[in-house]
N, C-alpha and C positions, 0 to 999 in steps of 0.2 A: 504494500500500500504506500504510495508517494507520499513524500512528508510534506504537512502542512508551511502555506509558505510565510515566512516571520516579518514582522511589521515592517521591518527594513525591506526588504523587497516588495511589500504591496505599496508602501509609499515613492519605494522608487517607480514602479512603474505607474503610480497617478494617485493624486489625492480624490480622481474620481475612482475608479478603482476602490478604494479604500473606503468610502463615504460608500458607495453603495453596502458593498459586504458590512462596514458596520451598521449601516440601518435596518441589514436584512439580518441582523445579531450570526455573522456567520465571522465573526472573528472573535477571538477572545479577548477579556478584557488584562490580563498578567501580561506586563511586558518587561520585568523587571531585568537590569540590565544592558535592556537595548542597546546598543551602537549606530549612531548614524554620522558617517564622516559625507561633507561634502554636498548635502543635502539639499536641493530649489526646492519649494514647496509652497503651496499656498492653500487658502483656505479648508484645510484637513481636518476632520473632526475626531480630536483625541481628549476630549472632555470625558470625565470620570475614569480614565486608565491609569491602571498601574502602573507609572515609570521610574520606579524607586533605582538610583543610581544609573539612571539611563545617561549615555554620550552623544553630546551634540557637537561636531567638532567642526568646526569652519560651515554653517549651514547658514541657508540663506531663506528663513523664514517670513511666509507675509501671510497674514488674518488666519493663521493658524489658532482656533480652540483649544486649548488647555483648561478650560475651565472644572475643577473640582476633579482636576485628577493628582494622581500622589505624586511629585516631582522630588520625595524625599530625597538627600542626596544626587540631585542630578546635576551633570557637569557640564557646561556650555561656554564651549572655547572658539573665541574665533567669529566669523561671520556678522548677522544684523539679524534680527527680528524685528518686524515691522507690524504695524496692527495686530497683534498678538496678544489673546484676552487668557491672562493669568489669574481671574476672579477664583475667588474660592480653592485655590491650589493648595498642596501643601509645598509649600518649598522647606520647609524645615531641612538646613544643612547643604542645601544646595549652592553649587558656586555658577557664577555669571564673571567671566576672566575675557579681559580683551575682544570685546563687540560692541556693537551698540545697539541700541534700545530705540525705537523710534516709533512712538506713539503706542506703545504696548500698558494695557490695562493690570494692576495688580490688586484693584480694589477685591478688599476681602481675604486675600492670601493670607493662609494660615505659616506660621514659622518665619517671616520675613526678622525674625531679630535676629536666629540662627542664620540666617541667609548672607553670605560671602560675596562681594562683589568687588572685583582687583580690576580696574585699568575697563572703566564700561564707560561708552559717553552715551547718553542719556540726552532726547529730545523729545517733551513735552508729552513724561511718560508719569501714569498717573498709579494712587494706590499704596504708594508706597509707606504709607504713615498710618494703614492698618484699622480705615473707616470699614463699614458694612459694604455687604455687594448690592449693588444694586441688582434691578428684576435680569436673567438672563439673557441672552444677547438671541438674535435668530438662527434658524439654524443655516450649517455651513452654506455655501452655494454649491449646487452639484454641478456636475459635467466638465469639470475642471482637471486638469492633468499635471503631473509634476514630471521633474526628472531629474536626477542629480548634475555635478557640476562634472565631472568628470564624462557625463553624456554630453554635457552643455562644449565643452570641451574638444568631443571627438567629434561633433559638428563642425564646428568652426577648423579647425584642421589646423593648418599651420598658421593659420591668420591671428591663430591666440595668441602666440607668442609677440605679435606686434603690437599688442595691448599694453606689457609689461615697459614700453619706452617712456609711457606718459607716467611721469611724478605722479600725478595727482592718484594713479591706480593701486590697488592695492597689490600686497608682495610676494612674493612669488607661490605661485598656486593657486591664487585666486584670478578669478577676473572680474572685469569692469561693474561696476552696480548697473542695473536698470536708469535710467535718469534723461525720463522722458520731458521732466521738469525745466531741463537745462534748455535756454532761447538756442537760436536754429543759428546764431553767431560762435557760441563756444561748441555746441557738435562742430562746425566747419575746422574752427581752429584745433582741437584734440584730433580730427581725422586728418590735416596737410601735414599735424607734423606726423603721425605716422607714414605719408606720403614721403616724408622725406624731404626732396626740393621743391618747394613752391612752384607751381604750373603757373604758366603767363594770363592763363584767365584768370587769374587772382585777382587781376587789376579791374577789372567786369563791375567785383562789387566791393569798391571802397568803404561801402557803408556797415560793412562787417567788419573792418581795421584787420584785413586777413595776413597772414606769413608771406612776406614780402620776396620774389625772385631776387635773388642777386644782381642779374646785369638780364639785357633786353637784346635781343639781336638786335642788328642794324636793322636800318628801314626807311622810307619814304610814305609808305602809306598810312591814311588816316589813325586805321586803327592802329598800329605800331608809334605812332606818334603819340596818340590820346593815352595808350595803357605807358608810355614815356613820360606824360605827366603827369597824369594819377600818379605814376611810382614817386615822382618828385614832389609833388606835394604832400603823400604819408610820410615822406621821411622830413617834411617840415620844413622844408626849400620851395622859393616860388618857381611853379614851369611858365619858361619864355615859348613866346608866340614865334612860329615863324609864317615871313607873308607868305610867302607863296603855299604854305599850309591851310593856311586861312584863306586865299582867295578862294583853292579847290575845295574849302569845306563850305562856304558860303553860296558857290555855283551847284554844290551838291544839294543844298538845304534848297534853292532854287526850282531846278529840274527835278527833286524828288527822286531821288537817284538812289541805287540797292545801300551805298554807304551814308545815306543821310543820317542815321539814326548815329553811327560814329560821328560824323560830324559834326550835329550839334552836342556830341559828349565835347568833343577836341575843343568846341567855341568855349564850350562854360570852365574849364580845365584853364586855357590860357588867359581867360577874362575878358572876351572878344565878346560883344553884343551882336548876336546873329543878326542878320538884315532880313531872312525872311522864313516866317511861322507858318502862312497857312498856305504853301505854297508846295510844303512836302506833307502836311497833315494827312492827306487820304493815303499815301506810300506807308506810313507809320502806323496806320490803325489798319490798313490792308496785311501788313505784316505782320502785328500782333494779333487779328485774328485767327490767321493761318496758323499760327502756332498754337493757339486754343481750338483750334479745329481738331487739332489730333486727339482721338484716343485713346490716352494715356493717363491714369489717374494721380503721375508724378510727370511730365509732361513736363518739360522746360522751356522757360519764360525767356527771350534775351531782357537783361537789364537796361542794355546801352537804349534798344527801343523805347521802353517802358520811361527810362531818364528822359530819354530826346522829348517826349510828350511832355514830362513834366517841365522839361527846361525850356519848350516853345509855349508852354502854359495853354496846351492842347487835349481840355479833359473832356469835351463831347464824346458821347458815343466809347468811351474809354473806362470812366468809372462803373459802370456798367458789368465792369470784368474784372473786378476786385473779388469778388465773391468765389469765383472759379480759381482765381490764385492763392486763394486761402484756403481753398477747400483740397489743392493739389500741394501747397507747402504742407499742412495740417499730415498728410501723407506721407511725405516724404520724410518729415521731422522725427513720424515716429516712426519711422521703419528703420533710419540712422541710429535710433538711439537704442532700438532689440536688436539689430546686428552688432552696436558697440557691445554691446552687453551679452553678444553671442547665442544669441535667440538667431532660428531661423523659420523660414515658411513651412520645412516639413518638421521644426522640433521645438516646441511648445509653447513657439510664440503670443499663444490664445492665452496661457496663467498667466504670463508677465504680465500681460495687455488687461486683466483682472485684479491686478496685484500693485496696479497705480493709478490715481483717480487725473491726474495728468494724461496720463495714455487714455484712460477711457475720453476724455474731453477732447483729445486728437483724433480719436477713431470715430468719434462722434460728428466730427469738422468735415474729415472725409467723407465719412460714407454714409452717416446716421446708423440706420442698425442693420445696413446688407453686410454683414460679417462675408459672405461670401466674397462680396468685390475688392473688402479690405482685404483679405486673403491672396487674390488674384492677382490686387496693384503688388501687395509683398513679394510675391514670386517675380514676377517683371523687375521688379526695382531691384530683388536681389542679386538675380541675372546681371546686373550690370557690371562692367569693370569698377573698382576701388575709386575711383579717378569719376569717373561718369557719374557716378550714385553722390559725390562729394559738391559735385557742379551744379546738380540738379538744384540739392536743397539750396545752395549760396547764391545759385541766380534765381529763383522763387523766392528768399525770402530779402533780395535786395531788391527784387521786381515789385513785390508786394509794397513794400516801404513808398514806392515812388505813388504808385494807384492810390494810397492813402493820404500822400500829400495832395494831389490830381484833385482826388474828392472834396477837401479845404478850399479851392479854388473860387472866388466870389463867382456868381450869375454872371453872362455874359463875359466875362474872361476870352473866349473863343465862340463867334458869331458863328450861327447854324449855316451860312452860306459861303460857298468856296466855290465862287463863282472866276469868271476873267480877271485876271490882274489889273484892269482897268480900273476896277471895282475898288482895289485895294491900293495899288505902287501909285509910287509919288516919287522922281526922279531914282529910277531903278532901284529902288526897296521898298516893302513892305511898308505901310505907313504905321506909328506906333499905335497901341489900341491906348484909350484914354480914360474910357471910363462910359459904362453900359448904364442907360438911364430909362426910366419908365416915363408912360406920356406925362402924369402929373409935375415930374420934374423939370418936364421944357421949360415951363415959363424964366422960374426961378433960377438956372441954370446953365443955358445955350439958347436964348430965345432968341437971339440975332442969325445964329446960324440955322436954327430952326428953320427962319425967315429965306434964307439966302439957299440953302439947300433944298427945303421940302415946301416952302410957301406957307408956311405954317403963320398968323399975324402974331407980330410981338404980345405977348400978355397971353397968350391965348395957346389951349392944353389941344393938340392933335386930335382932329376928330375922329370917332370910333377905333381908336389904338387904345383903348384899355389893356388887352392881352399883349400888345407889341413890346417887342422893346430895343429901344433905340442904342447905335454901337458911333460912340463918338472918336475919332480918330484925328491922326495930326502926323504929317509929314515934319519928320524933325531936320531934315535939310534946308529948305525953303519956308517952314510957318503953315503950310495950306492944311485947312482940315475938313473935316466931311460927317455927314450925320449921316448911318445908316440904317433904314429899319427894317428889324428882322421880326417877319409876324411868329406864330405859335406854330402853322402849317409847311413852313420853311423849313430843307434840312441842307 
């Protein structure tokens, strides 16, 4: 007759596993002595058990139940326990040696004066001064899986090993905590340096302060220019303009041209006032579509686009698509932070994503509750080179930064028509925009040009332009300015 299999292995292979057999009382409650070296787990229901001088040795505990079981003598070295409800325990003699504690319940815990605690940091963990338990807690969550770290381990393959470079990790045999918590700027920077040397699209998103290349190939073209001065300016030196840089970025801005989006980076970079905004507007938002067209649920944004709009102060038709870039950062942020943490698609990435109310709030962003398609985008995203999966999140969440500024932008900022240049230039540039006004404001505000431009009489509010609203402008070469109005039905 096979022997019955010991709490250590039905918790390795899943705290679902384990929850079912205990509810179906097909396991027993004596577990005295147990061993568990190495241990992920999470919400596991081992309330009322015997674990008298049980071993928890570097284990990585989250909303694990202990409630009203015997932990007399139990020893727990190493690791974190996290939401861990210790009500009603007996810890009499037990030691807690080098871990930490993070948000774990001890209200009610019998023996805590006997209770040994060497080198524990402790984060707004409660109980400990031996008031009543309050009413018991729900029961565990089912269909949740665990797996040890040593499984967690043989996933990840050799890639573990490149974890142990970052300080901030823990030492040797361990790896990375879960820390879906962490903004989508410090994943970039813990994952370049285990890249090693900084990639030249570094420069893409300054807005992350990322691990800077050393030197830049030679180069003439825009974007080798612009990622030349970005690098000059993070290192806190001003980048100098060159003309003939600036005229081909200005005729680019122009013509609407595939490198306008670099060009107006390069303008704002050297401090050059583009001469013309809505001239490459349809190129810029034709191109950021395209890119949100694909189906991809981490799907990469270019920044230098998404900047160009911001820095021509071009948000028609643009903020609109902030939602889809959050909803694909949201994705990408937490799939960087299970594979730091050595989670993958086929290994049990579903408990960690349980085991942090951060992840839940990402997965939520994504997908809402199609667990399936957050599944789907994980495998794609994991599929990707080290290098690709790094880019994705950096230029989505420097993308995103720019659509949120976009969205600040006042009414009328950028006139719904992009019409003839006629419309617009005033001795070969763009004329400056001045300030969008409603019909009430004629009078008090432009009533002479009102006059000279639309026939509107001095003192007197535009007939039937309630909805309208009028785009006042100014040739800053010559003085000349222009009143134009854009109804509601205009795009």
């Amino acid at each position: 007759m096979p022997k019955a299999p010991t709490i250590e292995q039905l918790l390795q292979n899943g705290s679902a596993d384990w929850n079912r057999l205990r509810k179906a009382g097909k396991v027993p409650t004596e577990h005295t002595g147990a061993t568990f070296s190495q241990l992920f787990s999470a919400n596991a229901d081992l309330s009322g058990l015997e674990l008298v001088g049980s071993e928890w040795e570097r284990c990585d505990l989250s909303k694990m139940n202990f409630r009203d079981s015997d932990l007399s003598n139990a020893y727990f070295h190493g690791g974190r326990l996290q939401d861990c409800d210790f009500r009603g325990a007996n810890l009499e003699g037990a030691t807690f040696e080098k871990l930490k504690l993070l948000r774990c319940d001890f209200t009610g815990a019998r023996g805590l004066d006997d209770m040994e605690m060497d080198d524990v940091d402790m984060d707004r963990v409660v109980g400990l001064d031996g008031e009543e338990a309050p009413p018991p807690p729900p029961p565990p969550v089912q269909g949740i899986t665990a797996f040890t770290r040593e499984q967690r381990e043989k996933a990840m393959g050799a890639a573990g090993a490149l974890f142990q470079t970052n300080p901030e990790q823990p030492a040797e045999g361990e790896l990375p905590p879960f820390r879906p918590q962490d903004p989508p700027g410090t994943l970039c920077f813990r994952a370049l340096k285990r890249l090693g040397a900084p990639p030249l699209w570094v420069l893409d998103v300054p807005g992350l302060r990322p691990l800077l290349p050393t030197r830049l190939p030679p180069g003439s073209a825009l974007e080798t220019l612009y990622r030349e001065a970005v690098k000059t300016r993070l290192e806190n030196k001003k980048p100098q303009s060159d003309p003939g840089a600036v005229d081909r970025a200005q005729r680019a801005l122009r013509m609407g041209a595939k490198d306008a989006n670099v060009a107006a980076m390069y303008l704002r970079e050297v401090g050059v006032q583009p001469l013309f905004r809505f001239a490459t507007a349809k190129a810029l938002k034709d191109s950021l579509r395209e890119e949100l067209a694909v189906d991809d649920l981490t799907g990469t944004v270019d920044p230098r686009t998404t900047g160009a709009l911001m820095e021509l102060r071009l948000p028609q038709e643009v903020v609109e698509h902030t939602h889809e870039v959050r909803r694909r950062l949201a994705a990408a942020h937490l799939y960087t932070s299970l594979l730091e943490a050595g989670f993958s698609p086929e290994n049990n990435w579903d408990e960690a994503l349980e085991s942090a109310d951060a992840a839940l709030e990402l997965a939520q962003s994504a997908t809402g509750e199609d667990r399936e398609a957050l599944l789907e985008g994980f495998q794609v995203f994991a599929a990707l080179p080290d290098e690709a999966r790094v880019r994705r999140l950096a230029y989505l969440a420097e993308a995103l930064g720019h659509l949120e500024l976009l969205g600040r932008l006042p009414e009328g900022m950028e006139p719904a028509w992009l019409t003839g240049p006629e419309t617009r230039e005033c001795h070969d540039r763009e004329m400056t925009f001045v300030q969008a006004l409603r019909a009430s404001d004629i009078p008090s505000k432009v009533a002479a040009l009102a006059r000279a431009e639309l026939g509107v009489p001095e003192g007197e509010v535009p007939e039937d332009s309630d909805e309208d609203l009028f785009v006042h402008l100014r040739c800053d070469v010559c003085g000349k300015e222009k009143l134009i109005v854009q109804s509601p039905g205009e795009a």
